[in-house]
N, C-alpha and C positions, 0 to 999 in steps of 0.2 A: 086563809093561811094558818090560821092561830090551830082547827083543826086537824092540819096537816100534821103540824110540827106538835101536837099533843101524840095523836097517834103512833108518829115516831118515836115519840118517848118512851110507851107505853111498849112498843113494841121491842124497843131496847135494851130496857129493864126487865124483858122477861125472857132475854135470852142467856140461857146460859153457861153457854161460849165466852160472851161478854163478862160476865161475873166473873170467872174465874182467869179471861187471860188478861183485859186490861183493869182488873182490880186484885185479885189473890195474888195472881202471878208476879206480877210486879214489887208487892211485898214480901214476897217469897226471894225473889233477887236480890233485895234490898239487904237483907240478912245474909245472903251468898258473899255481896262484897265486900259492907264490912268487915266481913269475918277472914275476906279472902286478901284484905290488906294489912292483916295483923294488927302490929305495933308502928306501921305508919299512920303519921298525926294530920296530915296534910295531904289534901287530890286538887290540882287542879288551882290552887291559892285558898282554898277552903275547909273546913276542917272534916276528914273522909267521909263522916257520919252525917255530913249538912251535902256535901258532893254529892251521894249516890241518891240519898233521898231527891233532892231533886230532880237528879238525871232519873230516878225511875218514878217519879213522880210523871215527868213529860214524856220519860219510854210507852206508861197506861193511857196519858192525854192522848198521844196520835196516836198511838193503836185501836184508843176507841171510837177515834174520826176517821180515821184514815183508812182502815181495811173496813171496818163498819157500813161507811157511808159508800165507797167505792164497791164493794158487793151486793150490798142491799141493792143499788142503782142498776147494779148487773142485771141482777135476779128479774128486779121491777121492769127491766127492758124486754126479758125473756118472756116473764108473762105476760105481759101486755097489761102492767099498770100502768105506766107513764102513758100509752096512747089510750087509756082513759080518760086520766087527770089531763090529758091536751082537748077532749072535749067537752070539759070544764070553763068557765070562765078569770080561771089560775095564769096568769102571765109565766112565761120565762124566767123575769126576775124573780118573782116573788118563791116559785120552786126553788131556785137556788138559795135564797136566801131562809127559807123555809129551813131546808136540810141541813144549813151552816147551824142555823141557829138550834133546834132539835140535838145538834151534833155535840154540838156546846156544852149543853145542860147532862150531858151524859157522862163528860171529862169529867163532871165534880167528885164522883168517888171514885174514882182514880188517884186525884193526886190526895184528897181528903183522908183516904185510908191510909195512905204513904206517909204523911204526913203523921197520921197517928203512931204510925209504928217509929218512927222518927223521933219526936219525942218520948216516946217510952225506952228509948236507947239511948237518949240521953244530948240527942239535940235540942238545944237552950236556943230561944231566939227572942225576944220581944214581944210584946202584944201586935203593935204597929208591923213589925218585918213581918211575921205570921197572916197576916192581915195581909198585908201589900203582898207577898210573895204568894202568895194563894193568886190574889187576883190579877196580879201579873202573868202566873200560868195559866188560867184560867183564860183571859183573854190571848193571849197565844196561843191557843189550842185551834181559836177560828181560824187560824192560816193554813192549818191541817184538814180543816173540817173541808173548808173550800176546797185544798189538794185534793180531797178523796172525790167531791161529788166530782170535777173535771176528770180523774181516773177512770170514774164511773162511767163516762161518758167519752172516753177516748178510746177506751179497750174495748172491744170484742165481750160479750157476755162468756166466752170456751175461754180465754186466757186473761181476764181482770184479776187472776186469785193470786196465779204467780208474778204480775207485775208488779201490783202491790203490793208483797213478800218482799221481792225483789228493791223495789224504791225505799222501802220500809227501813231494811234493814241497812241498806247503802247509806240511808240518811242517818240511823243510830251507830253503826260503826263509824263514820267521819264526822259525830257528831259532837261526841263528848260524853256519849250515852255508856259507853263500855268501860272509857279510862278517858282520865284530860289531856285534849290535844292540843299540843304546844309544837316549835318551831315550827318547819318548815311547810310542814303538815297545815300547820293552823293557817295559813295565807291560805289556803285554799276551802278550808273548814268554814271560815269566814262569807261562802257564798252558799251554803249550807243552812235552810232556816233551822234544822235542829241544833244546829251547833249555837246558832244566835239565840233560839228560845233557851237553851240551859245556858246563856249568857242573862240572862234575867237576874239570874240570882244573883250577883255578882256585888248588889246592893247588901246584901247579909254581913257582908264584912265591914268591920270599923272605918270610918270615913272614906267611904266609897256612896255612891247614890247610883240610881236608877241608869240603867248603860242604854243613853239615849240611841248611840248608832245600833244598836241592836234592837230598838224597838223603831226605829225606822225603816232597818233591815227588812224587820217581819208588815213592817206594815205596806212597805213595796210588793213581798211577797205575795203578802194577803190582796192586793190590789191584784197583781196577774194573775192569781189562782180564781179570784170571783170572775173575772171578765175572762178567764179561758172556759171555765163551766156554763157560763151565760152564753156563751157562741157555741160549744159542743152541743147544751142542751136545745138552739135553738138548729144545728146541722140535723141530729137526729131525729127533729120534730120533723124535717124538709125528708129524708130522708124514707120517715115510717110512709 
C-alpha cells in the first residue's frame, strides 16, 4: 500500500492541472474577494481577510481530493488499472484507504500557499491558531478525499467529469465558499460537509475554541463516504 500511495503522489505533483487549479487558482481568488469586499471589515463573524483565506484555502483542499481522486479512478477503471491491482494481493480496504491517504498529502499546498498569501495581506493569527488551523484543514480534507474515490466509483468512466463539477460546485456555493451563509439558508448549509469544514475556523476568533459539532459533522461524513467507496469498489471488482 505504502507503494501505491507514493506513486499517487508522485503522479500528482506532476500534474499540471493540479498546480494551477487547486493551488494558483485559489490564490488568485483569494485576492478577487478581498478586493471585491472593499471597506467591509467582517464575512461571516470573521475578519474578510481570515474568511476568504480559509474558504479558498478548503475551496484548493477538495478540489484537489475530490475531482482528482474521482477521475483519476475514472480513467484507472477505463484502462484497466484497477483490474490489475485486483490481481494483486491489495484488499479493498487497503485501495481505499490508500487513495484517501495519497489524496491527503496533496491538499498541503493548497491550503499552505493560501495561507502564505494570507498573511502577506496582513492576516495576523498566533503561532498556535496557524498551527491548529492548518491541521484542522488538513484533516478535513479526508472527507473529501473519500467523496471522490466513491464518485469514482459510482459514476460511469463518460460522465464522472460533469458529476463532480456538478457536486463540487453545489457543495462551494451552499458552502460558505463564495460568501457566509447565514439564516435561513444556513439550516440547511448545516448538512453540507463544506459548509461544516469552513466551520473549522471558527476557533480564530477571540474566546471561541474548536467547533466540536462540526467536527463531528465531518467525521460522520467521513465514516459514510469510506464505507460507500469500500462497497462501490468491492461492486465493480464483482462486476469486472
Amino acid at each position: 500500500m505504502t507503494t501505491l500511495i507514493q506513486l499517487e503522489i508522485l503522479r500528482t505533483f506532476r500534474n499540471r492541472r493540479y498546480l494551477f487549479f487547486t493551488v494558483a487558482y485559489p490564490a488568485l481568488m483569494y485576492f478577487f474577494f478581498i478586493h471585491a469586499y472593499g471597506s467591509a471589515n467582517q464575512a461571516g463573524g470573521l475578519p474578510v481577510k481570515t474568511y476568504f483565506m480559509v474558504s479558498m484555502a478548503t475551496f484548493g483542499a477538495v478540489g484537489a481530493v475530490l475531482t482528482g481522486n474521482a477521475q483519476r479512478i475514472s480513467l484507472e477503471r477505463k484502462t484497466g488499472w484497477t483490474r490489475q491491482l485486483r490481481l494483486t494481493a491489495l484488499p479493498g480496504r487497503a485501495y481505499t484507504v490508500g487513495k484517501i491517504a495519497a489524496s491527503a498529502v496533496t491538499t498541503l499546498p493548497a491550503i499552505l500557499v493560501v495561507f502564505a498569501v494570507g498573511a502577506s495581506q496582513g492576516v495576523s493569527l498566533g503561532a498556535a491558531q496557524w498551527i491548529g488551523l492548518g491541521a484542522a484543514l488538513w484533516l478535513g480534507s479526508f472527507v473529501f478525499a473519500a467523496l471522490g474515490v466513491a464518485l469514482g466509483y459510482a459514476a460511469a468512466p463518460d460522465s464522472v467529469q460533469p458529476i463532480v463539477m456538478i457536486t463540487y460546485m453545489a457543495m462551494a456555493l451552499l458552502g460558505g465558499t463564495w460568501f457566509p451563509v447565514s439564516g435561513s439558508l444556513e439550516k440547511f448549509a448545516r448538512f453540507n460537509p463544506v459548509f461544516l469544514y469552513n466551520k473549522l475556523a471558527a476557533f480564530t476568533q477571540p474566546g471561541h475554541s474548536l467547533d466540536t459539532v462540526a467536527v463531528a459533522g465531518l467525521a460522520g461524513f467521513l465514516a459514510v463516504f469510506v464505507a460507500a467507496a469500500t462497497v462501490l469498489y468491492r461492486r465493480d471488482t464483482r462486476q469486472a
